[in-house]
N, C-alpha and C positions, 0 to 999 in steps of 0.2 A: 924608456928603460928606467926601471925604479933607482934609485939613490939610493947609496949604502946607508946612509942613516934609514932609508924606509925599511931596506932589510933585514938592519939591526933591531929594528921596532918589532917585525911580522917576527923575526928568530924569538924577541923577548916574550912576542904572547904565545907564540908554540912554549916555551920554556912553562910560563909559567900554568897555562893548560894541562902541559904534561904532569906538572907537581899536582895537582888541582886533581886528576883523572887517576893517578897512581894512586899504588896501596898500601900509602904510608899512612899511617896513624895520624889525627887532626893535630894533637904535638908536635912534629914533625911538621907538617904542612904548616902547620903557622910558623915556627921558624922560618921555612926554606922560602916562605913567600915575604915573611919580615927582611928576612937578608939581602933576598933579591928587591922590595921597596928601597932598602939602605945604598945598595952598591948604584940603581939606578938614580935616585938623586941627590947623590951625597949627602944626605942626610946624617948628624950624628947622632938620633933615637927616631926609634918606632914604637907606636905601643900597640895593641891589638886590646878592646871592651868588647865584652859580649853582653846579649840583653838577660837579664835571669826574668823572665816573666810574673815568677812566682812571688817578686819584690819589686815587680816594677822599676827595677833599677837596672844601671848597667854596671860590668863589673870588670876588672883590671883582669884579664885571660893570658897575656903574653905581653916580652917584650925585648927587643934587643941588647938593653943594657941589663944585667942584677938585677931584677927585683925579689928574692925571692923571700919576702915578707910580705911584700905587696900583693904577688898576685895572690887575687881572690879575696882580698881585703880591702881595696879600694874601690867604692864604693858611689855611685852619684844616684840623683833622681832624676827622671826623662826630666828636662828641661834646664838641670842643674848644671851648671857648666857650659862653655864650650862644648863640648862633648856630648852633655846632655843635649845641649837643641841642638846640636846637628843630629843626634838621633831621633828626638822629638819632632825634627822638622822634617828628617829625611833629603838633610840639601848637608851641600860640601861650603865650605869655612875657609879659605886662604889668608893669611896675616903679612905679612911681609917680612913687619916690624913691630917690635913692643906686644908682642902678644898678650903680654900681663897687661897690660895696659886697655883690650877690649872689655866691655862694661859685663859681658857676661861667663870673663875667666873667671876661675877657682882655682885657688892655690891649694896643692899638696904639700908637704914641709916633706915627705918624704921623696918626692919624685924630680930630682935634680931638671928635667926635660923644662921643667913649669919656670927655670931662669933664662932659658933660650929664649930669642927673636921672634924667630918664624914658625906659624905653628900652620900645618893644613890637616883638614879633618876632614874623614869622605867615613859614609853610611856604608854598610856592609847592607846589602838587601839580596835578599831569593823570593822569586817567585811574588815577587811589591809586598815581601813580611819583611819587617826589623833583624838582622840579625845581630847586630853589633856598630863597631866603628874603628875606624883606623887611622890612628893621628900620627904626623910627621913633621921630628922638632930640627930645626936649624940653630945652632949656636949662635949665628952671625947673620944680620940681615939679608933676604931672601926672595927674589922675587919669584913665583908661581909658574911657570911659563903653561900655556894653555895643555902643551905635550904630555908634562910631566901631573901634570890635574888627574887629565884622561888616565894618563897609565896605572898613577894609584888606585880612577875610579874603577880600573880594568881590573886591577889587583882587590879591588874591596867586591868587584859584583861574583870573579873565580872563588875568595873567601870564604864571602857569605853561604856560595853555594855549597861549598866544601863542608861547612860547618854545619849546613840545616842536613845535607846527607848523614854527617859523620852521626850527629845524635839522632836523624830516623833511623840507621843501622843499631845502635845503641838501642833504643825503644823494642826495634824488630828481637834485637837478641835478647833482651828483656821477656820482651810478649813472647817467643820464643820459646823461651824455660816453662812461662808458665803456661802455655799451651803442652810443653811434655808434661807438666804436674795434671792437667787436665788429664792428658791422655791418660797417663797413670791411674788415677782417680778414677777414671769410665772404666776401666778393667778390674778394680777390685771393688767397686760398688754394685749391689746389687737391687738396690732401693728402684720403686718404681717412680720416682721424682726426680734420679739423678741427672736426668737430661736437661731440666730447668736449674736445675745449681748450676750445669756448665755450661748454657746458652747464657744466662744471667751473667756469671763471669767472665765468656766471651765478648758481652757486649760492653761490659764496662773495662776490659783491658785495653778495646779496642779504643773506645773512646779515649781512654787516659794517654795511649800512643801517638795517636794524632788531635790530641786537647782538639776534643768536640765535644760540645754541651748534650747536644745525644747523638745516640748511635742504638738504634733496634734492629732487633732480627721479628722479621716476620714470616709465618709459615703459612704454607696454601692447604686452603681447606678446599679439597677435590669434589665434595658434592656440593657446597653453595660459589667454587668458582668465586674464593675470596682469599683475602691476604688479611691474617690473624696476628697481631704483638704478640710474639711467644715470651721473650723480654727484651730488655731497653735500661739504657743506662741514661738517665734526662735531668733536667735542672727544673724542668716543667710538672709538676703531676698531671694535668692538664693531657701532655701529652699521652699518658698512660691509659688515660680510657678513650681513645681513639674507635670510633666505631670501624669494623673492618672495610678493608677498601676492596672495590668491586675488583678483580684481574681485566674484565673486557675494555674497563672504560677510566682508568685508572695512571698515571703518570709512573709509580712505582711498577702497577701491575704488568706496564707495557716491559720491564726487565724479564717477568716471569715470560711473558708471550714472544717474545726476542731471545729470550735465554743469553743477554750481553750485559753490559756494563753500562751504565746510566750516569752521566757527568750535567749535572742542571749548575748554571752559576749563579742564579738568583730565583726561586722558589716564588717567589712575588711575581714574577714575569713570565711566570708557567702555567701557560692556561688548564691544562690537564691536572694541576696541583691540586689537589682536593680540600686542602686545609691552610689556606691563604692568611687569614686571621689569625688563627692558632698560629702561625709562622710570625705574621706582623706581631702578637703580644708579646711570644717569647723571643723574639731577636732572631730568628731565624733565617740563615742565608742560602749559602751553595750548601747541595746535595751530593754525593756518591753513592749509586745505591750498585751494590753487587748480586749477583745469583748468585744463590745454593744449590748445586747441582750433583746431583747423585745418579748414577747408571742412567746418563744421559738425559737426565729428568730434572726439570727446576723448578726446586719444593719448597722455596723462600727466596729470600732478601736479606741482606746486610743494608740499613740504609744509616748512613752517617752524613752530619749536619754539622756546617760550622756559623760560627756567630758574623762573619765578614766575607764580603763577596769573597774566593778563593780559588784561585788553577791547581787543583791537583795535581801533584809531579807523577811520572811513572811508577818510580817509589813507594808511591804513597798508596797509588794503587794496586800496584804488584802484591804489597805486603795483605792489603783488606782483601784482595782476589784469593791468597794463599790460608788465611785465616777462616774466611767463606770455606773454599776447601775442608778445612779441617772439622767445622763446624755440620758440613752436610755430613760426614764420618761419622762424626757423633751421633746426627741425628738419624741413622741408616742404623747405625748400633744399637741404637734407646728402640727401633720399632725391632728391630730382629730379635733383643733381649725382651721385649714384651709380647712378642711375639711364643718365643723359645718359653716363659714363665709362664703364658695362659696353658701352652700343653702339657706341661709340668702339673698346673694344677689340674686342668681338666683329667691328666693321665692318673693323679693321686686320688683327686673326686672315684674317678671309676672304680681303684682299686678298695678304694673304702665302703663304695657301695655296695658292690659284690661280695667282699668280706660282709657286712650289714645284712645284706639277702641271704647269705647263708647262716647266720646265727638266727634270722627270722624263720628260715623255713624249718630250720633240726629242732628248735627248742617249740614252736606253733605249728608243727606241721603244717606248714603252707604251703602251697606250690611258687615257684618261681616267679610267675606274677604276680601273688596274693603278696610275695614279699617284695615286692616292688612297690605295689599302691599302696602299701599301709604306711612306711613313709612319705609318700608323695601328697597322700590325703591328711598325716599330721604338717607336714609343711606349710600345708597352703591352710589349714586350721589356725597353726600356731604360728603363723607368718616368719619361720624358719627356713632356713633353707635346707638341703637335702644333705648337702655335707655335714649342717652341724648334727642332725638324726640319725645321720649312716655313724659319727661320733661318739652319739651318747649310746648307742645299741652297740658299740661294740666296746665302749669302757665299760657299760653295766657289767656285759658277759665277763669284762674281764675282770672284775670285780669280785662275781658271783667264783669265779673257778679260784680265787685266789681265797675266798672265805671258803669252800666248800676242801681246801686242801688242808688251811688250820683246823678245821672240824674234824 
């Protein structure tokens, strides 16, 4: 029969699960999980650093006591600090006592925490990424117990994971908007390129949401039975002139011939990967490669690349699966509107011709054929085409009757 202390443990990680799973705002969540680190080890401060990528640094996010000048203004480099190498190093820090006194503190003048004793430091991680860290100060000397380690680390792994969701949702709602501006865009554009301004957009929003160095959309070419770069957002040029890859025999291609989702963790170790080299120069790691699937029909790829081996979350896939989605729409729109434009023209061609044939046959009497090959034989003379003749025969006309009215 378990012991109340074990059942207060299992009640603590449902608790703190449940904050973790709930649809509170990451604000929120990091409080209610800072409060709940504080009440479980008496603790008088918590602080919550997240990694900012963009600076290499990590940054002061939340904290139990006042800070509010602090957060977002304190500031370290991976290695700098306490703090720093435990997120540099991705390991947990226990002090007891004299925390200032470890050779790799740093003192802040503003953060009252940095004159306490006891300091313990545990790594926020999702998915083995860096998310952050979460330090826990004691006023008074302190020892560790193995329990209350665990629980924080319990509390930093719910954290981390909270916080790499909260800003994929953030990114989604982001890509989000600017997927309606796409949409938008594709309905009042009528240009016959508009499909490559919004694959090209596509591919680099996508990358920017899930920081991948590329991410291309490729489309299938149904008589050579190949997979074409339509565009590509890359770090590589390299990558960009990619000869096309066969579908029959092809690592990407096998997404088209399955019509599923393609999760490779390391591209180097994929024998079917066609471009092993080109992957070894540019850094290249795990792969997610998605269909584009239209009326039941898979007419490209989404393939995105990151720089470090990577487990994709659901998340991460859900959102590129949904994106794909949007993407085949597009591309089902750009052939139906090119579609809709050639009979547009070809219906204006006609009408201009036959307008053209009749001012040939009244003013030459011709017959209805004779005024058919007489531009057909200057076209292929003057290396014109047919529209621009059936053009100039009916401005002349229209010219002549507009002089012949001033007279």
């Amino acid at each position: 029969m378990a012991s109340s202390e074990s059942r207060s443990q299992v009640e603590l990680l449902h608790q703190i699960s449940n904050i973790v799973s709930s649809n509170l705002g990451l604000e929120r969540i990091l409080q209610e999980l800072i409060g709940m680190a504080v009440n479980v080890t008496g603790c008088d401060a918590c602080l919550v650093y997240l990694v900012d990528h963009a600076s290499h640094e990590i940054v002061l996010r939340a904290s139990q006591l006042p800070h509010t000048r602090e957060i977002g203004n304190i500031r370290m480099k991976m290695g700098e600090g306490i703090t720093g190498w435990v997120a540099q190093h991705k390991s947990v820090v226990a002090l007891p006592a004299n925390a200032a006194a470890d050779a790799r503190f740093k003192t802040f003048q503003a953060l009252p925490e940095d004159t306490y004793q006891a300091f313990l430091s545990v790594p926020l991680i999702s998915n083995g990424e860096l998310i952050g860290v979460i330090n826990v100060h004691h006023k008074a000397e302190h020892a560790h117990t193995p329990e209350e380690t665990a629980l924080i680390g319990f509390i930093g792994e719910q954290l981390g994971g909270a916080i790499a969701k909260s800003k994929l949702e953030e990114r989604t709602e982001s890509a989000a908007r600017r997927m309606e501006a796409l949409a938008g865009l594709a309905r009042t554009i009528s240009e016959e390129n508009y499909l490559d301004r919004i694959l090209q957009a596509i591919s680099e929003m996508v990358a920017e949401t899930l920081d991948s160095p590329v991410c291309s959309i490729m489309l299938v070419d149904e008589d050579r039975r190949e997979l074409v770069i339509s565009a590509a957002r890359c770090s590589s040029p390299e990558y960009l002139h990619k000869m096309p890859l066969k579908i029959e025999d092809s690592l990407i291609g096998r997404v088209v011939r399955e019509g599923r989702v393609i999760v490779v963790s390391d591209v180097l170790e994929e024998k079917q990967y066609r471009y092993p080299e080109l992957a070894r120069r540019t850094g290249l790691a795990s792969l997610l490669s998605v269909p584009l699937i239209t009326r039941e029909r898979v007419i490209g790829t989404i393939n995105l690349y990151t720089r470090e081996v990577r487990q994709f979350t659901e998340d991460e896939i859900g959102f590129v699966k949904v994106v794909a989605g949007q993407a085949a729409i597009a591309i089902e729109n750009a052939r139906l509107m090119s579609e809709a434009l050639e009979m547009k023209r070809t219906l204006e061609e006609r009408k201009l011709m036959e307008r053209a044939k009749g001012i040939l046959q009244h003013k030459h009497n011709l017959t209805e054929e004779e005024a058919y090959l007489r531009p057909r034989n200057e076209s292929r003379r003057l290396r014109r085409s047919m529209r621009d003749l059936a053009e100039a025969v009916i401005l002349a006309d229209d010219l002549e009757r507009k002089n012949s009215h001033k007279a």
